[in-house]
N, C-alpha and C positions, 0 to 999 in steps of 0.2 A: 737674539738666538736664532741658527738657522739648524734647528735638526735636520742630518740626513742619514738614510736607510745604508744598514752595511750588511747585514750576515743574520739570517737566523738562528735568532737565540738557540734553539736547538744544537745547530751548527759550531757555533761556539760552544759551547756548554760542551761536546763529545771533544774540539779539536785542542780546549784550554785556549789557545793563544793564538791570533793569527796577524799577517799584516794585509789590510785593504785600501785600495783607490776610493780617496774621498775628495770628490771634483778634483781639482789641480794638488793633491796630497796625500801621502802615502802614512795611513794610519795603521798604530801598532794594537791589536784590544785586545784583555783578554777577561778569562770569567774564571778566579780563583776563588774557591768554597762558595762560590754563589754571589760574589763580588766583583764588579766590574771594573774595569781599569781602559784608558786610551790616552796613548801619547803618540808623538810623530815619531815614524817608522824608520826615518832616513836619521843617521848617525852623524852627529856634526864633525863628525875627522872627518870623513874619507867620502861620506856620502854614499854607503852600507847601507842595506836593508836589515833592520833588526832583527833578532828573532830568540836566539836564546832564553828561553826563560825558566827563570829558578822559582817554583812557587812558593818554597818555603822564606825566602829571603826576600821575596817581591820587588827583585831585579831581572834587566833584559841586559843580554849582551852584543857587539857586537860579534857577527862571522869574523869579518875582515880584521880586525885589527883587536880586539878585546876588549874594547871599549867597553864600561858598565854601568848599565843606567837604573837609577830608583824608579822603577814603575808608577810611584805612589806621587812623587814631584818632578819626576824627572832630571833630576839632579846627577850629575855625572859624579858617580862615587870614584871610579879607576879610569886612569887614561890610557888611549890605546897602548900597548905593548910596544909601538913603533916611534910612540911620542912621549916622555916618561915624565916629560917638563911640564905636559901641554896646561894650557891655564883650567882645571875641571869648571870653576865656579864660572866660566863663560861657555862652556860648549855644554850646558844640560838641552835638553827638550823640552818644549811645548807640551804641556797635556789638554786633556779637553776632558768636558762634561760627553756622559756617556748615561746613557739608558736601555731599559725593555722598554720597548710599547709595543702591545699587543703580539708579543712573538718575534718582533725584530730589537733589534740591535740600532740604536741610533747614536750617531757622534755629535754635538755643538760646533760645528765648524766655524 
């Protein structure tokens, strides 16, 4: 396990949702009802920065193309709007273990 430091809890906690540089990786977290979530940031079509998110349905979307991903496993429920074929069950995301400690926000990279 390699925790590393992204945003304070706090920080999160007011923004819901953000996406951050985690060494060489662009991570997506966020903090719904008090619950943490992090997956990769970058959208496997187009190579998008995610960001949309729905908190009731605890999906992210893509900007660029619509791409929708489960927060929860990262599984790609809809494929982009430009690609209608695309294979979903191959293009989900990575998630990762995500924590408070002491007031920060850390990812398992």
């Amino acid at each position: 396990m390699v925790w590393k430091r992204t945003i304070s809890a706090k920080a999160l906690e007011k923004a819901k949702s953000t996406a951050v540089k985690v060494e060489d990786k662009v991570v997506f977290i966020a903090n719904i009802k008090g619950v943490l979530y992090a997956m990769d940031a970058v959208c496997s079509h187009a190579r998008c920065i995610l960001g949309q998110l729905d908190e009731e349905k605890l999906t992210v979307k893509c900007y660029c193309h619509h791409a929708l991903f489960d927060l929860r496993s990262g599984q790609m429920l809809e494929p982009p709007y430009v690609a209608p074929d695309a294979p979903k069950e191959k293009l989900g995301l990575k998630t990762y273990q995500i924590r408070d400690n002491g007031g920060w926000i850390e990812v398992d990279i």
